[in-house]
Rosetta silent file (secondary structure, phi, psi, omega in degrees, C-alpha in Angstrom):
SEQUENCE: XXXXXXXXXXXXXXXXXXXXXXXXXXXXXXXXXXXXXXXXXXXXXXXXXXXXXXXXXXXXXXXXXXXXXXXXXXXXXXXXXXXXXXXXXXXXXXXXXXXXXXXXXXXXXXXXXXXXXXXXXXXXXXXXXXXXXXXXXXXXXXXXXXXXXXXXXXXXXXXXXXXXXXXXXXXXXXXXX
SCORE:     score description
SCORE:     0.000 S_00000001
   1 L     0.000  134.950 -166.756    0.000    0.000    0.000 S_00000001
   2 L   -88.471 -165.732 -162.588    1.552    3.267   -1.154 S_00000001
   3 L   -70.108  -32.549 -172.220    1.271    6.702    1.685 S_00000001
   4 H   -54.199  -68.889 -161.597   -2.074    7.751   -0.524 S_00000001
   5 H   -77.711   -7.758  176.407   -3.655    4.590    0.297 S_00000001
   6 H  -109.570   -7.068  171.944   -3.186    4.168    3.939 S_00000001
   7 H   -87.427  -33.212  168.306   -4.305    7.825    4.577 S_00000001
   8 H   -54.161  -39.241 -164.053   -7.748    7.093    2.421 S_00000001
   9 H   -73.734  -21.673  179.345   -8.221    3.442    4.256 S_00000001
  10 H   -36.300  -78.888 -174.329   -6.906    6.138    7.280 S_00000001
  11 H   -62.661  -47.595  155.816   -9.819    8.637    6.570 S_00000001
  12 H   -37.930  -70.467  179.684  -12.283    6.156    5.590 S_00000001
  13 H   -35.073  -89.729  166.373  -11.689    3.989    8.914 S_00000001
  14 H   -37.011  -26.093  158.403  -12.372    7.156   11.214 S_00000001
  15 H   -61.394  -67.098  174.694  -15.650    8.426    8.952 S_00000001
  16 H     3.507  -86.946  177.876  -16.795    4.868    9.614 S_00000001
  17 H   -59.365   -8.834 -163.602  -16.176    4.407   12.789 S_00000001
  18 H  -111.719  -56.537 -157.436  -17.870    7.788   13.811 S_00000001
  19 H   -74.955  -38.868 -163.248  -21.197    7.616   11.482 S_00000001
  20 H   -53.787   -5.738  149.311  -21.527    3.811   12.379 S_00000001
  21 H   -63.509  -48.432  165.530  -23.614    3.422   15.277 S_00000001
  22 H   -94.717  -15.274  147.753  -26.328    5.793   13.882 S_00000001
  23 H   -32.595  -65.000  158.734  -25.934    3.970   10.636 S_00000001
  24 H   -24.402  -62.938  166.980  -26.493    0.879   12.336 S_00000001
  25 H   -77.418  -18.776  160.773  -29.894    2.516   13.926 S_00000001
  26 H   -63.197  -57.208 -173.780  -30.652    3.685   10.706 S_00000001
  27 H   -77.042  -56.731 -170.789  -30.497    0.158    8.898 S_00000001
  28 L   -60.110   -5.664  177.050  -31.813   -1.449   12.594 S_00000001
  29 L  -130.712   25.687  166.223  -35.141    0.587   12.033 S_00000001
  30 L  -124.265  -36.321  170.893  -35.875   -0.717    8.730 S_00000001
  31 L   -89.568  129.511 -157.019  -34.875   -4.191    8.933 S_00000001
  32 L   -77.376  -51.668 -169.380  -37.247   -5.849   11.153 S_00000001
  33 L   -95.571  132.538  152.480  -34.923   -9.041   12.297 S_00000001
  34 H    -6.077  -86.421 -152.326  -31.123   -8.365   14.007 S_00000001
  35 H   -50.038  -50.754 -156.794  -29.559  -11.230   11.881 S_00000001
  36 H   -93.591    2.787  168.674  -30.662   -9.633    8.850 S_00000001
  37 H   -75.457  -44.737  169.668  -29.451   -5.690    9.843 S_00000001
  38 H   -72.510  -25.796  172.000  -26.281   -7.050   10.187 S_00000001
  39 H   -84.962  -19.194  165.919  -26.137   -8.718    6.383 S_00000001
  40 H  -122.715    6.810  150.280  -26.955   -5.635    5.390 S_00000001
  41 H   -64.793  -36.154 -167.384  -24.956   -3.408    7.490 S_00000001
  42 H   -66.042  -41.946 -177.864  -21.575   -6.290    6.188 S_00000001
  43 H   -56.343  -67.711  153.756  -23.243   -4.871    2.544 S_00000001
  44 H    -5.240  -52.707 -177.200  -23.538   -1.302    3.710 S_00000001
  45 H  -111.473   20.554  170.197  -19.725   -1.073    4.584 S_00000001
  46 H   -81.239  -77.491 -169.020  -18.709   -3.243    1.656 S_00000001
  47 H   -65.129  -42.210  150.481  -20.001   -0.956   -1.124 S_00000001
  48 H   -45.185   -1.573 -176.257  -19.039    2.218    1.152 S_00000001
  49 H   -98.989  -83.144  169.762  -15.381    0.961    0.927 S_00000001
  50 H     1.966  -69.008 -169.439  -15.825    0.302   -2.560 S_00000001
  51 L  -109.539   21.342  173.568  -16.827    3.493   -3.788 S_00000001
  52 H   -59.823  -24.054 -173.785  -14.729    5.658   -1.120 S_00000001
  53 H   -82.868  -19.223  178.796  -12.809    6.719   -3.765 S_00000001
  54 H  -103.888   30.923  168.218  -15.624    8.516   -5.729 S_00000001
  55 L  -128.806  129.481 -154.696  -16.724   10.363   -2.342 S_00000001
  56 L   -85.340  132.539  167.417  -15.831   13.952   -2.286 S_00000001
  57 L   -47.067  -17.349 -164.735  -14.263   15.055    0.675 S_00000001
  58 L  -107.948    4.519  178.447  -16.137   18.300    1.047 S_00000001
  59 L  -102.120  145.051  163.107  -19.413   16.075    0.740 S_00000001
  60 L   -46.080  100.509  166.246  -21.489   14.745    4.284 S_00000001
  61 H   -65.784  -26.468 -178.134  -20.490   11.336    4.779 S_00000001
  62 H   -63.131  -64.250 -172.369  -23.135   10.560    7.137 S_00000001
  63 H   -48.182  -30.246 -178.519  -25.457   11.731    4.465 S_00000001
  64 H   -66.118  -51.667  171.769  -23.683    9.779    1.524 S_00000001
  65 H   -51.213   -0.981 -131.677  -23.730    6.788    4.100 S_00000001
  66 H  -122.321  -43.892 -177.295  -27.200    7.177    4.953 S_00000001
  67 H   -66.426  -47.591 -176.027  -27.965    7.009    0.780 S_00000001
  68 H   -67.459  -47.080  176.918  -26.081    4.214    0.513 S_00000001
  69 H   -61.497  -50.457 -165.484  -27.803    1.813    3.416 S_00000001
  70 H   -62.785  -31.982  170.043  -31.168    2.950    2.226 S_00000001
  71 H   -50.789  -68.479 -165.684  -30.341    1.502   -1.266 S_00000001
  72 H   -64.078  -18.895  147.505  -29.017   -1.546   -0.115 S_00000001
  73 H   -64.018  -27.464  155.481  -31.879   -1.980    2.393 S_00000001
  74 H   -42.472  -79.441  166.226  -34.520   -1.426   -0.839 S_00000001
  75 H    16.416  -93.707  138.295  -32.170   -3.973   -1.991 S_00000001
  76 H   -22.798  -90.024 -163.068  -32.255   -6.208    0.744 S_00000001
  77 H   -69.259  -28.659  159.477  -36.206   -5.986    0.711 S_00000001
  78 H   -47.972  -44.652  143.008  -36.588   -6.136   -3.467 S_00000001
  79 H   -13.499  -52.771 -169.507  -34.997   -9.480   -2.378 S_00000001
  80 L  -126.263   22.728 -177.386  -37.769  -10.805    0.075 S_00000001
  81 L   -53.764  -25.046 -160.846  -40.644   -9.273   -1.648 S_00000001
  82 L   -72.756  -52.731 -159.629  -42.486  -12.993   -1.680 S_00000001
  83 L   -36.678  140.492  154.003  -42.059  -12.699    2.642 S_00000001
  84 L   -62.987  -41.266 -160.240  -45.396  -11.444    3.931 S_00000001
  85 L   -80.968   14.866 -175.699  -43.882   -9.463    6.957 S_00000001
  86 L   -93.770  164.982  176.558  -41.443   -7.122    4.802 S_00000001
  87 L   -76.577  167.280 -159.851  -42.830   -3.266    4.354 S_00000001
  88 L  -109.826  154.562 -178.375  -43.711   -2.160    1.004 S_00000001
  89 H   -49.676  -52.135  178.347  -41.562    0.003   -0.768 S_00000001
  90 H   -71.362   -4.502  156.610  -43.216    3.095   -0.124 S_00000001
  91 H   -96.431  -53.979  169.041  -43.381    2.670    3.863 S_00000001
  92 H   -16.510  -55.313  153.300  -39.986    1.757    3.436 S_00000001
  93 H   -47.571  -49.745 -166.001  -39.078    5.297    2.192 S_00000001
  94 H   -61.673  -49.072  176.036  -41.512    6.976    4.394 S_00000001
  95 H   -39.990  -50.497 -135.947  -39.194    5.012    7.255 S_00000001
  96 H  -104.208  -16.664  161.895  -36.104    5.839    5.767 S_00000001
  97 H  -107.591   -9.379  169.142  -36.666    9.051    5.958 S_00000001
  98 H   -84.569   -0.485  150.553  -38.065    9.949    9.281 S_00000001
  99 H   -76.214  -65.708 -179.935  -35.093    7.831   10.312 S_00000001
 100 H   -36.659  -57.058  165.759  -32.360    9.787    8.785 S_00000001
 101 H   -33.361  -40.439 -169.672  -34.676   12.773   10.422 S_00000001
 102 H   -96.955    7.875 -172.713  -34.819   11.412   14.046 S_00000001
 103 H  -118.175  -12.264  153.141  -30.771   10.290   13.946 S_00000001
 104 H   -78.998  -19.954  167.468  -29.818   14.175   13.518 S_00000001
 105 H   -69.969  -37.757 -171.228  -31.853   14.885   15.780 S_00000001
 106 H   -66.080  -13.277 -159.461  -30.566   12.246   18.533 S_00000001
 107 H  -102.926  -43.239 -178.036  -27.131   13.223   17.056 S_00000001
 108 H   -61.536  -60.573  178.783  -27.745   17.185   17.922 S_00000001
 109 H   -62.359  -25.296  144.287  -29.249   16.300   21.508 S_00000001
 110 H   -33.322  -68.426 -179.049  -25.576   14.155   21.884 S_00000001
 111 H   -21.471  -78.958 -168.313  -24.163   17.285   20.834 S_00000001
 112 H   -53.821  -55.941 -175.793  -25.918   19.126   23.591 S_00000001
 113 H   -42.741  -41.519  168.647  -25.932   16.853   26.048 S_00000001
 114 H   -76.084  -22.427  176.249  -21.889   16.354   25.801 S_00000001
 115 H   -74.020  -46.518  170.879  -21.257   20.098   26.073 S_00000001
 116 H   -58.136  -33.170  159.367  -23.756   20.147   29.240 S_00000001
 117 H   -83.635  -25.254  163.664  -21.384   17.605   30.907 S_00000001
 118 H   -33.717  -53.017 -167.618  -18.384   19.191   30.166 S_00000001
 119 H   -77.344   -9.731  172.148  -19.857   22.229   31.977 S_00000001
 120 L   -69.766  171.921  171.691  -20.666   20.098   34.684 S_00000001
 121 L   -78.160  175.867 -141.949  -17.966   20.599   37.913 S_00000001
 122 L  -101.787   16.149  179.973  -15.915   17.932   37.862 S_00000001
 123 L  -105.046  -56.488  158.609  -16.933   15.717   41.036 S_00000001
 124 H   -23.108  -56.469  178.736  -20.779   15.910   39.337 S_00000001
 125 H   -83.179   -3.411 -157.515  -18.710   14.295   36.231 S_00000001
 126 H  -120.360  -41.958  150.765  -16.736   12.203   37.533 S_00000001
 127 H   -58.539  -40.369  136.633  -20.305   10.612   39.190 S_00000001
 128 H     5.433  -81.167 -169.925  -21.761   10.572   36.216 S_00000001
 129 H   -56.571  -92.265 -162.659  -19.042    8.637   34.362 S_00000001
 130 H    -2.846  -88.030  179.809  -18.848    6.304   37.557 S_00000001
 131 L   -45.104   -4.212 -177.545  -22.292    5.457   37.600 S_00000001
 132 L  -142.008   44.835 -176.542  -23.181    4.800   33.843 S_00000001
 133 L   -77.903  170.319  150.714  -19.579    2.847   33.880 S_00000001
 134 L   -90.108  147.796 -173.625  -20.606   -0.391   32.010 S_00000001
 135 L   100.664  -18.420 -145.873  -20.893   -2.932   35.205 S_00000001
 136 L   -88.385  122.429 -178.130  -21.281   -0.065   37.610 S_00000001
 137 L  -113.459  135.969 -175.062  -23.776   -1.285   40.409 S_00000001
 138 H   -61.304  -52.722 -174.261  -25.284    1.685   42.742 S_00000001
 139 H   -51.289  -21.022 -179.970  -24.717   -0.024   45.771 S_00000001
 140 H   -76.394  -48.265 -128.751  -21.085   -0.612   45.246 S_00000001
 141 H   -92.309  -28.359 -135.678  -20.616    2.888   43.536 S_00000001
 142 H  -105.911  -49.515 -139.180  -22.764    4.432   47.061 S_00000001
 143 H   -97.524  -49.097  155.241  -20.658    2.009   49.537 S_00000001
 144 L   -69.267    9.287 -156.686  -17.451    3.891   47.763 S_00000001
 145 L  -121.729  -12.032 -151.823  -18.513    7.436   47.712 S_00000001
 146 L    61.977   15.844  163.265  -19.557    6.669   51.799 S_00000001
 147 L  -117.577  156.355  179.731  -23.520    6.985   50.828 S_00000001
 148 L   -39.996  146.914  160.995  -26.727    5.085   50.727 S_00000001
 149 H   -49.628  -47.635 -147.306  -28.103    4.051   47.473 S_00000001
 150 H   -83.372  -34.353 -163.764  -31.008    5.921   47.972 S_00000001
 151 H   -97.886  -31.481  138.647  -28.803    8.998   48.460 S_00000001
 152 H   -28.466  -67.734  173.302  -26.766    8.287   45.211 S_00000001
 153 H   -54.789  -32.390  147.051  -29.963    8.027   43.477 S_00000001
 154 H   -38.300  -62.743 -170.852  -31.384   11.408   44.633 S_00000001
 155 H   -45.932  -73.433  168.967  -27.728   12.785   44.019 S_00000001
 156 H   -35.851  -39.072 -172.732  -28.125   11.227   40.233 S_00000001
 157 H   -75.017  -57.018 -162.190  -31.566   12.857   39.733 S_00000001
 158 H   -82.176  -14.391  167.879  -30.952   16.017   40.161 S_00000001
 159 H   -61.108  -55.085 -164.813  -27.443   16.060   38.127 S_00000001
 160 H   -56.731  -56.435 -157.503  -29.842   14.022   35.388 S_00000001
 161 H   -66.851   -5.229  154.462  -33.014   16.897   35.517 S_00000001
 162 H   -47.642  -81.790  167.406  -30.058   19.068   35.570 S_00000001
 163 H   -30.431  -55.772  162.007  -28.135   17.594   32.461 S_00000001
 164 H   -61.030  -28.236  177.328  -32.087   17.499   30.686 S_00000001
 165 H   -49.830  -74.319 -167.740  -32.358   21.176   31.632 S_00000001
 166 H   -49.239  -33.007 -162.069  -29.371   22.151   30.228 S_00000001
 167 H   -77.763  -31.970 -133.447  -29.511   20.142   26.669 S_00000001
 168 H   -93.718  -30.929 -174.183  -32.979   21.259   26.216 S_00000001
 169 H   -85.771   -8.971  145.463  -31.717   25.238   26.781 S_00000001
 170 H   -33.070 -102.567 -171.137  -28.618   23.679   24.346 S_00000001
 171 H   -25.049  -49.315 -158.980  -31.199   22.547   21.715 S_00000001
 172 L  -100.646    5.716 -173.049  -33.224   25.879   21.809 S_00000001
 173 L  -103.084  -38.926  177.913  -30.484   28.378   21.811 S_00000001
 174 L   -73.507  -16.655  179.081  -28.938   26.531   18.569 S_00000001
 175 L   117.789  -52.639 -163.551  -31.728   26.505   16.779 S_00000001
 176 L   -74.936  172.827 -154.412  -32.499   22.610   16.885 S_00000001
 177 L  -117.895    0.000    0.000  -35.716   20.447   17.334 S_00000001
């Protein structure tokens, strides 16, 4: 691989890896069964690989990505038309696009949400983290901080309606829905 080609599979790797989750939820709210989200998410980053080279840098990759899984989920259902339980094309679309719609929005309220913890102080954040570690059990996390569960779980509430405050005055100062 020459320097060219390991900065595109570079640059490629990191769009990927960033869009891929809401991609994922994108594809995962069209395709009814798991098993079969995933065969077309393996397509879905096949043909994006593919055709990386004819995607302009100064173009939305989410959005390009977003074009490509709904084809390949048409695809994917032009495929199984005989099944009773697949949607029809045209609820397909209808899907496919109030999905792309709801995963900018869930992607803006991220947005918000990570600048409102940042702003929290840093003991607040550091509880946070703790508590929504994966594994993290309150009673353990309560018996190290020296308090009752029930007094962690207070503590947590008002940092959460806090945290919901904040994204929501986020969301409406920016502009977003």
């Amino acid at each position: 691989m020459t320097d060219h080609d390991d900065s595109r599979h570079e640059m490629f790797l990191r769009l990927y890896a960033a869009h891929e989750p809401a991609l994922r939820a994108f594809v995962r709210s069209l395709v009814p069964m798991v098993a079969d989200a995933n065969d077309v998410m393996q397509e879905v980053a096949v043909v994006l690989w593919q055709k990386f080279g004819e995607y302009a840098t100064s173009e939305d990759f989410r959005r390009w990505a977003f074009g490509v899984a709904r084809f390949k989920v048409l695809s994917w259902q032009r495929d199984r038309m005989r099944d009773r339980h697949i949607f029809g094309t045209d609820l397909t679309e209808l899907l496919a696009t109030e999905a792309e719609i709801d995963a900018s929005r869930l992607e803006r309220q991220r947005e918000a949400l990570r600048h409102c913890l940042e702003k929290l102080p840093v003991e607040q954040r550091q509880l946070v983290d703790s508590a929504y570690a994966p594994g993290s059990r309150i009673d353990e996390l309560a018996r190290r901080t020296g308090q009752t569960a029930m007094a962690l779980y207070k503590r947590l509430h008002r940092i959460r309606m806090a945290l919901v405050e904040c994204t929501r005055n986020v969301m409406l100062k920016e502009g977003w829905s």
